[in-house]
N, C-alpha and C positions, 0 to 999 in steps of 0.2 A: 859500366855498372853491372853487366849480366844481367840485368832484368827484362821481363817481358815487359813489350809494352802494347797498348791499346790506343788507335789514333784515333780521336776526333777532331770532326768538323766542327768550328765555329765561327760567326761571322765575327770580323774584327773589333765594329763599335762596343759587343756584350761582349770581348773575352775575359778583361779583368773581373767581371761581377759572375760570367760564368764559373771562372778561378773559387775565387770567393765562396761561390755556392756552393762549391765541393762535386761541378759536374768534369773535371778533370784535376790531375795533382801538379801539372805542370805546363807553364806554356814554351815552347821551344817556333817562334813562328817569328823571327828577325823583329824581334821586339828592344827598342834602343835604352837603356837602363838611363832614366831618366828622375831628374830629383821629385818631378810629378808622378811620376810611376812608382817610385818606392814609398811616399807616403800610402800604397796602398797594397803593395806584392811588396818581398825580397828578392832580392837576384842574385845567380850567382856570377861569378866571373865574367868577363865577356868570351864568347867563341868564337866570334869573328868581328871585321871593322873594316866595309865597304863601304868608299865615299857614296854619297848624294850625285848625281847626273843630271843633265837636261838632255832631251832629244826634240830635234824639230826637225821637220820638212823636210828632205833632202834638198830641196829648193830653195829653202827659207836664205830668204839674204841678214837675218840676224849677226852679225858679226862676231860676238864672243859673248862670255857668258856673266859681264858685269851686270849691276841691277840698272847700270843704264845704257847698256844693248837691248834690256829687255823692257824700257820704260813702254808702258802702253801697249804690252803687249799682254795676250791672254793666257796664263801657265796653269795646266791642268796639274792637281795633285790628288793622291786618296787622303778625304778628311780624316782626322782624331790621329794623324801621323807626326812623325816629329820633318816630314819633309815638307806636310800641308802645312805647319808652324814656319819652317825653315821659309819656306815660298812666303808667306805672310809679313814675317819680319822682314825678312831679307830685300824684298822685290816690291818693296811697299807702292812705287809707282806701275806699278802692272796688275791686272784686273785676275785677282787668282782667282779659281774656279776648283772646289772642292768635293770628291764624286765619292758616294758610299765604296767602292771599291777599286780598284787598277783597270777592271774591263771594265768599266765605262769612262773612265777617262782615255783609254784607249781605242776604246770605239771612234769620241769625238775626236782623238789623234788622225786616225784612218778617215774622218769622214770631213777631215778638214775644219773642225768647229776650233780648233788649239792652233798657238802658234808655237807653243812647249811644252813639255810637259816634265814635271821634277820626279824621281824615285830612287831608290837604290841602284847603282848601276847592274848590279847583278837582275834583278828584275828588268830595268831595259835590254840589257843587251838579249835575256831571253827574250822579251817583246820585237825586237828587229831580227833577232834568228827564225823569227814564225814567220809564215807569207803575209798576215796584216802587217807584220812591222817592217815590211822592204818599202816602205812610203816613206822610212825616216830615217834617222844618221845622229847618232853621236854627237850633240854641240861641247858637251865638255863633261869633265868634273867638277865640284865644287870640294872646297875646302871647309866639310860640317865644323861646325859649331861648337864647343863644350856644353856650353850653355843650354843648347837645345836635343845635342846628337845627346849627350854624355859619351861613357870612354868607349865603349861599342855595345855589340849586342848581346844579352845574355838570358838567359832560360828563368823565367818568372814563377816564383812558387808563393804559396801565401804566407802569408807574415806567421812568423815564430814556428815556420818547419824545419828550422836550424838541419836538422840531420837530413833530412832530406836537399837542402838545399846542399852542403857537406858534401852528401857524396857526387853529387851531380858536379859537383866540382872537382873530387880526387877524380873522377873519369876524363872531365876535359882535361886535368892536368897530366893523368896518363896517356892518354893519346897524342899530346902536344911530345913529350917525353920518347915514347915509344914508336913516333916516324909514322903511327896510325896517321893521327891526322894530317901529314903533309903527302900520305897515298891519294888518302881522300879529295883532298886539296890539288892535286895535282891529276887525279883523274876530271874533273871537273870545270879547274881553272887554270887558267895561264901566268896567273899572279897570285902573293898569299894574301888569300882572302882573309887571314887574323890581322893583318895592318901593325903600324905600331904600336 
């Protein structure tokens, strides 16, 4: 787009109402375009589409990653997410465990309180490249959901910014076009992070 931008912080549960309030014009923060979300933002396109992941224990004898490998067992997600959703529906026999943000569900990972923990695998695999996360290991991918993921992730602006939300769209599609984003893409990740 050529524009300057300005980044804020804000916590996750207030961003939509922060939106809203007009204390920023855009959310760009792996937000899943979700039928519940756009009753209240627009989105544009998606920019990317990273499965959902479990990680446990490097020790954990969990075998694989159906809902009844994990019956009874205790899966840490960050709540108001569509993976704390995904964990709830999904893994209905297992005790979820919903934490205002990633580091504290990651704490209880490292301090032994979880027996799993659900997220974006991009956010996992950064949590196991830190020294907290050499406690754990990759138990799988999951196969998100329509219902819950929607078609991936896309940058949130408020209802009826039409042109706003427009151009932020001709840019993802120029960069998709112009090899930008698979530099980016490729400096970053080992796979393309846009998905199908």
């Amino acid at each position: 787009m050529k524009a300057e931008c300005e980044f804020v912080t804000q916590d996750w549960d207030g961003i939509i109402p922060a939106l809203q309030a007009g204390k920023f014009d855009a959310i760009v923060a792996s937000m899943s375009i979700t039928e519940d979300r756009k009753k209240q933002v627009d989105f544009t396109n998606k920019y990317y589409n990273t499965p959902p992941a479990l990680v446990v224990p490097k020790e954990s004898d969990i075998a694989g990653i159906s809902p009844e490998d994990l019956a009874g067992k205790v899966i840490g997600a960050q709540g108001a997410t569509t993976h704390a959703n995904f964990a709830e529906t999904t893994f209905s026999d297992s005790d979820v465990k919903v934490y205002p943000t990633a580091e504290e569900y990651k704490l209880d990972m490292v301090n032994g309180r979880l027996d799993a923990v659900i997220d974006d695998i991009i956010v996992l695999q950064e949590f196991l490249d830190s020294d907290d996360g050499a406690c754990c290991k990759v138990l799988g991918t999951l196969t998100p959901r329509e219902d819950i993921y929607g078609p991936g992730i896309g940058i949130a602006v408020r209802q009826g910014e039409d042109e706003l939300r427009e151009k932020l769209n001709a840019a993802i599609t120029a960069i998709r076009e112009n090899g930008k984003y698979k530099e980016i893409n490729d400096k970053y990740f080992s796979f393309d992070v846009y998905g199908d």
